[in-house]
NUTI-959231 format. One record per residue (C-alpha): residue in one letter; x, y, z; residue number from 0. Coordinates in Angstrom, 2 decimals, padded with zeros to 5 digits. Layout:
N
TIFI   guke         X         Y         Z   votor
TIFI      a         X         Y         Z     NUM
...
END
This chain:
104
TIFI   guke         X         Y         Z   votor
TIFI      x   -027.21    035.59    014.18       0
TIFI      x   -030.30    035.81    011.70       1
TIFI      x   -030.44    032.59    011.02       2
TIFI      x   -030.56    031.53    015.12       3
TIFI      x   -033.08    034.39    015.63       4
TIFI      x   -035.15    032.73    012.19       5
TIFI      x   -034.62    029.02    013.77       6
TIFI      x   -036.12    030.47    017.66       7
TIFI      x   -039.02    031.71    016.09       8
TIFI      x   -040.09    029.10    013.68       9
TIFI      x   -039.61    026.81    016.42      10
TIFI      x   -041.56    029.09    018.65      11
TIFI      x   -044.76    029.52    015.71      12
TIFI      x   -044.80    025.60    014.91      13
TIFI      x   -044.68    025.01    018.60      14
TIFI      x   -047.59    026.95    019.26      15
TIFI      x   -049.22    025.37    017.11      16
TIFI      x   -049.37    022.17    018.04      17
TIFI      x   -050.91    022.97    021.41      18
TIFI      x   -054.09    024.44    019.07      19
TIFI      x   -057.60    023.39    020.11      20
TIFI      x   -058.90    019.93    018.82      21
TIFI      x   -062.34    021.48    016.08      22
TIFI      x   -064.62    018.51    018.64      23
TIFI      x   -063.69    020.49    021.82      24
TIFI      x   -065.60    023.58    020.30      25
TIFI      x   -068.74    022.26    019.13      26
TIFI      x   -071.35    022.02    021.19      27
TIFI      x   -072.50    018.97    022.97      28
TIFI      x   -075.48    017.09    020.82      29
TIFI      x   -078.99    016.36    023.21      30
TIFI      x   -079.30    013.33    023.45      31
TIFI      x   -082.78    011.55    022.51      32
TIFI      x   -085.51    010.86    025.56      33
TIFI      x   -085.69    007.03    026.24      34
TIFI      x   -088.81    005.44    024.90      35
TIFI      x   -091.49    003.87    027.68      36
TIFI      x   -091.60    000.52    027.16      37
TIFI      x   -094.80   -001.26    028.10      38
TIFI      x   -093.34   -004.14    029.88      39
TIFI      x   -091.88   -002.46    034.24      40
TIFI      x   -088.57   -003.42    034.90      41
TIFI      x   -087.87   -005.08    037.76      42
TIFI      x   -085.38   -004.46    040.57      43
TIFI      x   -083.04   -006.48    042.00      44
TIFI      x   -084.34   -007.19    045.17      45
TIFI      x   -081.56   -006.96    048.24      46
TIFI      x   -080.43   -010.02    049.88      47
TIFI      x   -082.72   -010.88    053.27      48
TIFI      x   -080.11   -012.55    055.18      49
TIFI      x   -077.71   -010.50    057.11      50
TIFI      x   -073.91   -011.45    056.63      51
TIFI      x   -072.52   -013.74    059.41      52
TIFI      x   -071.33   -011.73    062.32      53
TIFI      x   -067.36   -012.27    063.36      54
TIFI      x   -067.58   -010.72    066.72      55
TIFI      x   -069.38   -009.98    069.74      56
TIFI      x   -069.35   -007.01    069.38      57
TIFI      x   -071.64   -004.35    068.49      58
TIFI      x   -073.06   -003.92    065.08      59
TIFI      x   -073.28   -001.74    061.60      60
TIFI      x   -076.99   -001.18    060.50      61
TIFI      x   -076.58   -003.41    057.72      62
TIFI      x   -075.27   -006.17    060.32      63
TIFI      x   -071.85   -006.21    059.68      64
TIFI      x   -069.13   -005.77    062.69      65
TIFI      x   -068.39   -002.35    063.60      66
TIFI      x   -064.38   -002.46    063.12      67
TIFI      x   -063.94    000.39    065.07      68
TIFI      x   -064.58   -001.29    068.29      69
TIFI      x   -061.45   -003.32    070.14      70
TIFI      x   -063.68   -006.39    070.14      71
TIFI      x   -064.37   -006.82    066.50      72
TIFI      x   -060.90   -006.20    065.57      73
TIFI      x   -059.35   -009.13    067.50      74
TIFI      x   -062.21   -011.21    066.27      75
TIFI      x   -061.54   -010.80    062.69      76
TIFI      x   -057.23   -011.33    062.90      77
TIFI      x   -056.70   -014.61    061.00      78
TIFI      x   -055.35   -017.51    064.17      79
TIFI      x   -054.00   -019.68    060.63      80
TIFI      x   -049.70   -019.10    061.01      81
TIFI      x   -047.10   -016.45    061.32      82
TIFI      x   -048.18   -013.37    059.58      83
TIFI      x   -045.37   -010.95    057.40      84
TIFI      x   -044.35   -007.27    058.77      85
TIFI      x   -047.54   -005.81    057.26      86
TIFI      x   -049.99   -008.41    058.67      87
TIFI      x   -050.49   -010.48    055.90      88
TIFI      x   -049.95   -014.12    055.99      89
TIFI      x   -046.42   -015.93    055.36      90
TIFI      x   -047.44   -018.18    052.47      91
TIFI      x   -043.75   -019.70    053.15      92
TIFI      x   -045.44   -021.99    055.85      93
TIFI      x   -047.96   -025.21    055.85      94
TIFI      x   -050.61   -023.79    058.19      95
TIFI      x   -051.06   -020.13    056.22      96
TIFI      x   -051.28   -022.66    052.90      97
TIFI      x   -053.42   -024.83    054.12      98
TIFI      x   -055.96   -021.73    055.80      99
TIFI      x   -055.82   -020.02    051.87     100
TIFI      x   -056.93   -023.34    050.15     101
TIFI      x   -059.60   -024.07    052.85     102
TIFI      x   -061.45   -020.35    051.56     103
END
């Protein structure tokens, strides 16, 4: 019975100790330097002009993409290619949904 009870509780101390603290997770987090001015501005990329191409009639986003909310958009933007799978995705099993996917 000692020797079970000696076995438990070695098992127990050893365990415990594994699950110590890494020494990194204590010490506190170095500051990191400031970033040096350089002399030379950076420039920023500069946002595309042209609004995307619109699929519906419907109404529109600020940034002129389709609101897909709206009835009208949605049946705009359903592919017309072939039959389509359970979860709306094309049947790659027949010519026309091939032929749509190598036209993109």
């Amino acid at each position: 019975m000692k020797k079970i009870i000696c076995i438990l509780l070695s098992m127990l101390v050893l365990g415990s100790a594994s699950f110590a603290q890494n020494k990194d997770a204590k010490k506190p987090a170095k500051k990191e330097a400031k970033p040096v001015k350089t002399e030379t501005p950076v420039q920023q990329p500069t946002p595309s002009t042209a609004p995307p191409p619109k699929v519906g009639k419907g109404k529109t986003k600020k940034d002129g993409t389709p609101d897909m909310r709206l009835k009208e958009n949605k049946e705009a933007a359903k592919p017309t290619a072939g039959p389509l799978k359970k979860d709306g995705t094309p049947d790659m099993r027949y010519k026309a949904n091939k032929e749509a996917a190598k036209k993109k």
